[in-house]
N, C-alpha and C positions, 0 to 999 in steps of 0.2 A: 659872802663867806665869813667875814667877820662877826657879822650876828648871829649867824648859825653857832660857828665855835665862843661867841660869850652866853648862850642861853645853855650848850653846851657841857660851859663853867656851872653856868648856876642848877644844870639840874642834875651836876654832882655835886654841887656844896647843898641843894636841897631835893633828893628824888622823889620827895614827897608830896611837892606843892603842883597842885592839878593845875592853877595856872600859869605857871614857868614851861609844861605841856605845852599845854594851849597856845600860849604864843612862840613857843618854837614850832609848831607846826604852821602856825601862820607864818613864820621866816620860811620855812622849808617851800610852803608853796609860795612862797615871793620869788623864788628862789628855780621855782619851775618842776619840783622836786613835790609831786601830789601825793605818790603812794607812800613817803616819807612823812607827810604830812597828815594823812590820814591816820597813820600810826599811834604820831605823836597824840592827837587829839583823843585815839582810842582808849592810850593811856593814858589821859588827864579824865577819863571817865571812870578807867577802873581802880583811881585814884580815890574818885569820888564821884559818884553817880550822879549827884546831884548843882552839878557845875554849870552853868547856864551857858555860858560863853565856851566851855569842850562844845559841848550838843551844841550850841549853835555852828561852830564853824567846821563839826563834822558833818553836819547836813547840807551845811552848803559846798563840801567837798563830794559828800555823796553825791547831790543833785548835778553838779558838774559834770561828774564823768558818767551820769545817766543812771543812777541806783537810785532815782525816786522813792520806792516803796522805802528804802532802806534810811533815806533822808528826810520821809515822812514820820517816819517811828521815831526819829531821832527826835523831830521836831516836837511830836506830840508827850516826849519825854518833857521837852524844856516847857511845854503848855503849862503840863501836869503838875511840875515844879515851881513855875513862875507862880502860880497861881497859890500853891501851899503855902511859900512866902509871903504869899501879898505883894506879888511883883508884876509888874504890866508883860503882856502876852504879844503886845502891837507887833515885835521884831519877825516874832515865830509866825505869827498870822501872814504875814507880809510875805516870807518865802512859803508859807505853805500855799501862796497864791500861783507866788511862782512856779513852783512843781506843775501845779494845776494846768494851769496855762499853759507850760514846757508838753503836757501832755498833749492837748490840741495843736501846737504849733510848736515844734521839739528846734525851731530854728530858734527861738527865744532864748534859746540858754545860753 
């Protein structure tokens, strides 16, 4: 509860920063609190689209609760972007296995 209410702090001292988002949604889901979390991530995107770290830990909030298709787009967003940057893709590869797999054997997730 305490890092909830200091990220809280900070994304009223900066509602701007996509990822002060981002990781309050990761507290929120530490927290057990998913669809709060998911939020938060949404808005660290429509912050800025191109966030590597929102899109990753929305997709892997998606594929959690079983929205694959929706954690696959997310995915292929941060491909898209890693790659414009000149940034390695290894993370995104790696869950979009996962989804994969979740498909074949959904007890894997």
């Amino acid at each position: 509860e305490e890092a909830l209410k200091a990220y809280e702090r900070a994304i009223e001292a900066n509602p701007f920063d996509p990822a002060v988002r981002s990781d309050y949604g990761l507290a929120l889901s530490a927290a057990e609190k998913p669809s709060g979390a998911l939020e938060a991530y949404e808005k660290s995107l429509e912050l800025d689209s191109s966030h590597l770290a929102g899109r990753q830990n929305a997709a892997r909030a998606l594929w959690l609760t079983g929205e694959n298709e929706a954690a696959e787009a997310q995915l292929g967003a941060a491909i898209r972007t890693a790659r414009a940057v000149g940034r390695s893709c290894g993370t995104y590869r790696f869950l979009l296995d996962r989804i994969w797999r979740t498909r074949q054997d959904p007890g894997l997730r």
